[in-house]
KOLDO-953829 format. One record per atom (N, C-alpha, C): atom name; residue in three letters; z, y, x; residue number from 1. Coordinates in steps of 0.05 Angstrom, whole numbers. Each point is the difference from the previous one (the first is absolute). Example, Ala and Ser with C-alpha at 12.3 -4.5 7.8 and 13.67 -1.06 7.14 Angstrom:
<zavex name="N" resn="ALA" w="156" v="-114" u="264" resi="1"/>
<zavex name="CA" resn="ALA" w="0" v="24" u="-18" resi="1"/>
<zavex name="C" resn="ALA" w="0" v="24" u="18" resi="1"/>
<zavex name="N" resn="SER" w="-14" v="21" u="-7" resi="2"/>
<zavex name="CA" resn="SER" w="1" v="24" u="16" resi="2"/>
<zavex name="C" resn="SER" w="14" v="22" u="-15" resi="2"/>
This chain:
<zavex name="N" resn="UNK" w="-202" v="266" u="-417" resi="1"/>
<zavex name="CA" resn="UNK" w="0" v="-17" u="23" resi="1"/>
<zavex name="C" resn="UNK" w="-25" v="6" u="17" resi="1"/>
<zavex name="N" resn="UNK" w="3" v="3" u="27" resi="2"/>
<zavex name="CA" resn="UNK" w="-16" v="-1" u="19" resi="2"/>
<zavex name="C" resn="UNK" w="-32" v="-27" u="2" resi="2"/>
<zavex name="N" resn="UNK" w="-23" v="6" u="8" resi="3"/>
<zavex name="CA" resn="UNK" w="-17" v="-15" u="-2" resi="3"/>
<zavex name="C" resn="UNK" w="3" v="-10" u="22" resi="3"/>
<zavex name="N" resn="UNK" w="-15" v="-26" u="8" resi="4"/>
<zavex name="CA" resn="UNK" w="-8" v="-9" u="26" resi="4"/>
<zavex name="C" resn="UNK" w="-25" v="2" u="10" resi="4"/>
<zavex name="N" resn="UNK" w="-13" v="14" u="-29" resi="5"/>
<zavex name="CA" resn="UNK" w="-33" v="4" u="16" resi="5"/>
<zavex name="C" resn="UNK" w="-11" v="-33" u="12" resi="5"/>
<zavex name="N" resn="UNK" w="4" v="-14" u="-11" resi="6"/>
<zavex name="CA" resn="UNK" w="-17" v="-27" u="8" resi="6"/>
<zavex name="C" resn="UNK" w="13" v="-8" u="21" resi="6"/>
<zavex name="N" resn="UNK" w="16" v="10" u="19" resi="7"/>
<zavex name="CA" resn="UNK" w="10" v="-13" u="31" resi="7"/>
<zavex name="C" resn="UNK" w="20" v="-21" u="-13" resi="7"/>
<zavex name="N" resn="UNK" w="-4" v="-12" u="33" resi="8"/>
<zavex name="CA" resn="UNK" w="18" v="-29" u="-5" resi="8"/>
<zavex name="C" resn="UNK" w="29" v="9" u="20" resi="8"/>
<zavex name="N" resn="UNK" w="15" v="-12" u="0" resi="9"/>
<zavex name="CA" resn="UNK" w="23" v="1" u="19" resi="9"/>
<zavex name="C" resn="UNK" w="-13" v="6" u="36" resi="9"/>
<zavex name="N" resn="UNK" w="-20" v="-19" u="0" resi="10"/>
<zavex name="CA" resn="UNK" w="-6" v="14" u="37" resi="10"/>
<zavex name="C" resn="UNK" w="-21" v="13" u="-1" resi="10"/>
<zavex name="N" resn="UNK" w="-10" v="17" u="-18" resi="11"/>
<zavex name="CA" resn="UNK" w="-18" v="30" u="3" resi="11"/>
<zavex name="C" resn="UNK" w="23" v="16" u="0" resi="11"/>
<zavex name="N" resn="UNK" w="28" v="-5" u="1" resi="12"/>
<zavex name="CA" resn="UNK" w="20" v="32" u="8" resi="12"/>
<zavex name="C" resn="UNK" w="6" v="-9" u="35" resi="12"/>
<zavex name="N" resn="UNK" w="1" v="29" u="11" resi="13"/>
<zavex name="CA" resn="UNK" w="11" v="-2" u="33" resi="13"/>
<zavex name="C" resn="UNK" w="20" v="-18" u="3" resi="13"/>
<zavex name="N" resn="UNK" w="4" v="-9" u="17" resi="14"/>
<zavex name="CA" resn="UNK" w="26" v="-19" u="10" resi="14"/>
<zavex name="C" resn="UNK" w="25" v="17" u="1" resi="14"/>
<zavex name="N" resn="UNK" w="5" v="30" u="4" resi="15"/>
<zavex name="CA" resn="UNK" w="18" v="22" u="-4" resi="15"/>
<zavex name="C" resn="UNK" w="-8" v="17" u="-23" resi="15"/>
<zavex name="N" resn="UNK" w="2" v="-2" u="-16" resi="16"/>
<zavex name="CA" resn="UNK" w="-2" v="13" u="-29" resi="16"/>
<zavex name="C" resn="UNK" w="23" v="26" u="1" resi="16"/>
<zavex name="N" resn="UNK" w="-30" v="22" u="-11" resi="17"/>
<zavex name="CA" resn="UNK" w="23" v="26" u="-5" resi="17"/>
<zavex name="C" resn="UNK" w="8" v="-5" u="-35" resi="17"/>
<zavex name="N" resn="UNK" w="17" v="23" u="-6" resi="18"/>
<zavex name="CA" resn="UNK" w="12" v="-10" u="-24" resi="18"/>
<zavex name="C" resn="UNK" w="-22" v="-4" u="-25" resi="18"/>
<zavex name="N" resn="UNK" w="-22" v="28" u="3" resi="19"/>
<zavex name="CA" resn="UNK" w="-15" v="-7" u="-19" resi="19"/>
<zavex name="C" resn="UNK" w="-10" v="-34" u="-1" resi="19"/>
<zavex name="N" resn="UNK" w="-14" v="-16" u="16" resi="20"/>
<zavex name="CA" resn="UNK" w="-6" v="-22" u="-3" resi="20"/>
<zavex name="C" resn="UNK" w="25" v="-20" u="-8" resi="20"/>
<zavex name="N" resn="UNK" w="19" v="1" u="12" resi="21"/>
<zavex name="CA" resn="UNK" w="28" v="-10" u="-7" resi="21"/>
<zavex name="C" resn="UNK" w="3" v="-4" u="-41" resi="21"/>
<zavex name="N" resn="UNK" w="-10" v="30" u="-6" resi="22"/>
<zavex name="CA" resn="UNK" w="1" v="3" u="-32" resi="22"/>
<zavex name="C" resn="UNK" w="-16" v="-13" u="-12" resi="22"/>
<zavex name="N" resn="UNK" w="-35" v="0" u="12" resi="23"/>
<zavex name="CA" resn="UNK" w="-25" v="-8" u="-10" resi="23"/>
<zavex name="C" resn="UNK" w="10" v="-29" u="-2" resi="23"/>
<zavex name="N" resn="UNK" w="3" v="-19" u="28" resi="24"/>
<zavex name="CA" resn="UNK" w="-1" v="-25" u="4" resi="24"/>
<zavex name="C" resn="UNK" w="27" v="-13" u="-25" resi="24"/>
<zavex name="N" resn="UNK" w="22" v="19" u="-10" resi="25"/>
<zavex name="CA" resn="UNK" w="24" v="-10" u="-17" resi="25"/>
<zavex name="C" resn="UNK" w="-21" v="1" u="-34" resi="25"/>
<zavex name="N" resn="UNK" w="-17" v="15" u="-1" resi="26"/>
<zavex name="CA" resn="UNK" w="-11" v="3" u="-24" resi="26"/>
<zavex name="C" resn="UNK" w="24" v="28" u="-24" resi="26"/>
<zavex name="N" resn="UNK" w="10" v="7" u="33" resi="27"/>
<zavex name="CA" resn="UNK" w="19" v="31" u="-19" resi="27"/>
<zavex name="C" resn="UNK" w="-14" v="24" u="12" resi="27"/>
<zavex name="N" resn="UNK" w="20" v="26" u="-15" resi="28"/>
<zavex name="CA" resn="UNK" w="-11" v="18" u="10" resi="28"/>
<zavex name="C" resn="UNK" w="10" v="18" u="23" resi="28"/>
<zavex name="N" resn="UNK" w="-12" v="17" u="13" resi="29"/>
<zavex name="CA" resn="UNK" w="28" v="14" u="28" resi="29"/>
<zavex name="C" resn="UNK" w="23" v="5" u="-12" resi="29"/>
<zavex name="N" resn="UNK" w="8" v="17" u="-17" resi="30"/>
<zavex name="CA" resn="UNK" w="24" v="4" u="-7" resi="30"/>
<zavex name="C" resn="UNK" w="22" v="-23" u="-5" resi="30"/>
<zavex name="N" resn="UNK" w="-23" v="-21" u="-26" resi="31"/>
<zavex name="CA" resn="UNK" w="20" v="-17" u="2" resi="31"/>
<zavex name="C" resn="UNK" w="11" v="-21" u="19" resi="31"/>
<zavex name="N" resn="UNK" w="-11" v="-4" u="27" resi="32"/>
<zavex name="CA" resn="UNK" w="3" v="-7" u="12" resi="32"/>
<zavex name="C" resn="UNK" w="17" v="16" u="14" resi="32"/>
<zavex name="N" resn="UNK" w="1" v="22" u="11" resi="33"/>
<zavex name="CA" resn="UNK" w="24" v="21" u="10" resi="33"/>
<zavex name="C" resn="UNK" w="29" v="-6" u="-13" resi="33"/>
<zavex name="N" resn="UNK" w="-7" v="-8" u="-21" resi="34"/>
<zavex name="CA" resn="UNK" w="27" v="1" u="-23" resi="34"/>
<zavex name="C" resn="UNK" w="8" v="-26" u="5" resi="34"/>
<zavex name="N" resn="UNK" w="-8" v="-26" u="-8" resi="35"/>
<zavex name="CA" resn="UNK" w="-3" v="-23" u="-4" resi="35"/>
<zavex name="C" resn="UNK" w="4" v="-26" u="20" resi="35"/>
<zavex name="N" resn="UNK" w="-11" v="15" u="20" resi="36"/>
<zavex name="CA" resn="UNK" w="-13" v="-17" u="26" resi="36"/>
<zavex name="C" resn="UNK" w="7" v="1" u="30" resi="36"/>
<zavex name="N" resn="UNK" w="0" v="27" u="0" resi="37"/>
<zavex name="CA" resn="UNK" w="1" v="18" u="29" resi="37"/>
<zavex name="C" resn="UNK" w="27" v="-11" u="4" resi="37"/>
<zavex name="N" resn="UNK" w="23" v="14" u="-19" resi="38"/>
<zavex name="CA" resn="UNK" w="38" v="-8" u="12" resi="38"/>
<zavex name="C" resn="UNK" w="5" v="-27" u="8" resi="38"/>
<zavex name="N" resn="UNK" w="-25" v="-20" u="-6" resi="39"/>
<zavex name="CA" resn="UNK" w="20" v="-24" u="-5" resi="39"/>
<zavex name="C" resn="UNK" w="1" v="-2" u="38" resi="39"/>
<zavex name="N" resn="UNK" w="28" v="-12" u="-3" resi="40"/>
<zavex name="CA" resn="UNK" w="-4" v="0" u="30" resi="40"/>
<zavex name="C" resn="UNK" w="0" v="-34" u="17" resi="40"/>
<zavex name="N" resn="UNK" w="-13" v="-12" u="-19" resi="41"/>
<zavex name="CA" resn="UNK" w="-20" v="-16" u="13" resi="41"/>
<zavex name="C" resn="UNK" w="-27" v="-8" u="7" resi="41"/>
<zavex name="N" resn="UNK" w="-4" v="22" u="-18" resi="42"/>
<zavex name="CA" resn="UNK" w="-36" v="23" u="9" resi="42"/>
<zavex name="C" resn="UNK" w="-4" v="-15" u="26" resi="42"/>
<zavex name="N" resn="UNK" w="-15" v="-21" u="13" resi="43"/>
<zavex name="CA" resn="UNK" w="-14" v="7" u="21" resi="43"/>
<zavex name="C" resn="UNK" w="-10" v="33" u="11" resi="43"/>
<zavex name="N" resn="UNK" w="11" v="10" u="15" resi="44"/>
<zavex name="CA" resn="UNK" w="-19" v="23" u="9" resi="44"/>
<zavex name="C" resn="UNK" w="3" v="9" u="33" resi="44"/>
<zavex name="N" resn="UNK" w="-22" v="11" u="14" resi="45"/>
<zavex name="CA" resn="UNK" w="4" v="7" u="18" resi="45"/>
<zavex name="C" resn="UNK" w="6" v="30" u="9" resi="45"/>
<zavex name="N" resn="UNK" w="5" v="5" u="21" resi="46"/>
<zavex name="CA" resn="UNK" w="-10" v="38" u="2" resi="46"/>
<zavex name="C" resn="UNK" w="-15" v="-1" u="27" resi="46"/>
<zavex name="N" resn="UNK" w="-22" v="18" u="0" resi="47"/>
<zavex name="CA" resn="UNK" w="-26" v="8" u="9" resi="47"/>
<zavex name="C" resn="UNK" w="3" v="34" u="9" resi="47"/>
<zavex name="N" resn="UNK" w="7" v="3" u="15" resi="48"/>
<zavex name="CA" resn="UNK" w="14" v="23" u="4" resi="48"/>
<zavex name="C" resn="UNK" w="23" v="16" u="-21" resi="48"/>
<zavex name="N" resn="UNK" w="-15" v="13" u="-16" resi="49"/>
<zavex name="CA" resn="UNK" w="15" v="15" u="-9" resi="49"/>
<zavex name="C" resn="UNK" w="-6" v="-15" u="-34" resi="49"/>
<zavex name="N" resn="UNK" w="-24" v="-17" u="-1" resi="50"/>
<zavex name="CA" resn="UNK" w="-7" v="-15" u="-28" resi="50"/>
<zavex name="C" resn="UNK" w="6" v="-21" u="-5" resi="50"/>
<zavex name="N" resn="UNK" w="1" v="-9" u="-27" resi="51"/>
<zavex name="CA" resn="UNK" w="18" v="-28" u="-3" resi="51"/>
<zavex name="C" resn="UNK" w="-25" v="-8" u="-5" resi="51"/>
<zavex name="N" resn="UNK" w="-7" v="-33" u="6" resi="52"/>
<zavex name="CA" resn="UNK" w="-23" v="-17" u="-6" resi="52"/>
<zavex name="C" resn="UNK" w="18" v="-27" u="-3" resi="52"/>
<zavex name="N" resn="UNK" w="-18" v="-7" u="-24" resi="53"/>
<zavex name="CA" resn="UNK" w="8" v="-25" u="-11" resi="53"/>
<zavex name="C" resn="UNK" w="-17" v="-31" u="1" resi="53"/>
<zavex name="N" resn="UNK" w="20" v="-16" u="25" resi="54"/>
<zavex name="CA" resn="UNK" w="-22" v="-21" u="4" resi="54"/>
<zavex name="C" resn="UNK" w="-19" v="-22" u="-18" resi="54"/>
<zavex name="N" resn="UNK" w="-19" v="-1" u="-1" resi="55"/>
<zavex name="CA" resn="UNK" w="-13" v="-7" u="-15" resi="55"/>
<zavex name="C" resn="UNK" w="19" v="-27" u="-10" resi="55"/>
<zavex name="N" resn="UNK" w="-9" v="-19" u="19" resi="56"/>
<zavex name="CA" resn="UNK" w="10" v="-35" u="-1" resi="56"/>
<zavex name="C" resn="UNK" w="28" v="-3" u="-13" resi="56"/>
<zavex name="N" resn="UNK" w="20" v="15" u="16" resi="57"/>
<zavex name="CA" resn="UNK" w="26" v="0" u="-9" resi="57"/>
<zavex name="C" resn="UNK" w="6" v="15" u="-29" resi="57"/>
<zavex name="N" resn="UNK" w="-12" v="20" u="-2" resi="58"/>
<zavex name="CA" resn="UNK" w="-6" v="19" u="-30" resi="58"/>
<zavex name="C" resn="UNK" w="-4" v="-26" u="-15" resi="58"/>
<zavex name="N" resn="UNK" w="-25" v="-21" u="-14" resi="59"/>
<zavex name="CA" resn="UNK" w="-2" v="-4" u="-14" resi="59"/>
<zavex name="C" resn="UNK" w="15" v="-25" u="6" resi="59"/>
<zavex name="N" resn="UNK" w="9" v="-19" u="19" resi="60"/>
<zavex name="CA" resn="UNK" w="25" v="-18" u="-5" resi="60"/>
<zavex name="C" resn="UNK" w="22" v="16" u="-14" resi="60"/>
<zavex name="N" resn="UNK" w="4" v="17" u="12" resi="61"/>
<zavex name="CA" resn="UNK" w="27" v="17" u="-19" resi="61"/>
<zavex name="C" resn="UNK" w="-5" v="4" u="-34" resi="61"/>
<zavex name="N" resn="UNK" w="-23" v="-4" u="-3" resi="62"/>
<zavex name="CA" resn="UNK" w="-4" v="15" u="-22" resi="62"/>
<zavex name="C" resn="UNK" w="1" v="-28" u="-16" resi="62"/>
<zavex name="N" resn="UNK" w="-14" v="-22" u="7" resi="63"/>
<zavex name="CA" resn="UNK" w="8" v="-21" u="-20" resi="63"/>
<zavex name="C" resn="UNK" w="27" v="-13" u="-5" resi="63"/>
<zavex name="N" resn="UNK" w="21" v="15" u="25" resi="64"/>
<zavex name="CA" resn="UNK" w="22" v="-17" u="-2" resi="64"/>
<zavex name="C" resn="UNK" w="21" v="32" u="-19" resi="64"/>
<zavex name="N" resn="UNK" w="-16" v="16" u="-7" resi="65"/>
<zavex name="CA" resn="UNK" w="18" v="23" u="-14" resi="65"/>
<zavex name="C" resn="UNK" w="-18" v="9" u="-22" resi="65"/>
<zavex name="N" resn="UNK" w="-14" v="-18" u="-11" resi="66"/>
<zavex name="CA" resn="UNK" w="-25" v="5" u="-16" resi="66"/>
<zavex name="C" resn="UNK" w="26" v="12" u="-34" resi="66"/>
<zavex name="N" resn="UNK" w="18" v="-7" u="0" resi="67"/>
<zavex name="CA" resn="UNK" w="19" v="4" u="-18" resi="67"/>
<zavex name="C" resn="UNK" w="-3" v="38" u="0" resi="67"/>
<zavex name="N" resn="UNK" w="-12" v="12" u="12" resi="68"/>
<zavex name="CA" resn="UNK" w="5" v="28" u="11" resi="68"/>
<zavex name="C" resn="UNK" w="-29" v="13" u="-18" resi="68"/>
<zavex name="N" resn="UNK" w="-12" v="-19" u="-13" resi="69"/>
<zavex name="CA" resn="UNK" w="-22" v="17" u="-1" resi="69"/>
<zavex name="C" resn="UNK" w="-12" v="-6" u="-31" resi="69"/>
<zavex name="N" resn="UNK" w="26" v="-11" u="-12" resi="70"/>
<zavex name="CA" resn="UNK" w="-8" v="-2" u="-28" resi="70"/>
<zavex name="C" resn="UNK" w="7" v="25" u="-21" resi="70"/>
């Protein structure tokens, strides 16, 4: 599993690229690619050609799908 390095939920950007997306879940990139990325109620945006994941809505989603990360 991924560290958080001491940060709290608002030391990540308000558009999170995927690495922080992984850090802030406490997984790692891949498994988050595998795990996380398909679901397709992922909050996510696109930023030209990059997907960023909103902070605020990310971690509401994440307590209401916290079943995803056991």
């Amino acid at each position: 599993m991924a560290k958080r390095k001491g940060r709290n939920d608002f030391d990540y950007s308000l558009l999170m690229t995927k690495n922080e997306a992984a850090e802030l879940t406490g997984v790692s990139v891949p498994w988050f690619d595998d795990n996380i990325k398909p679901c397709p109620s992922l909050p996510k945006v696109k930023v030209g050609t990059k997907t960023r994941y909103p902070r605020d809505p990310f971690v509401e989603w994440m307590g209401k799908n916290w079943e995803l990360f056991k």
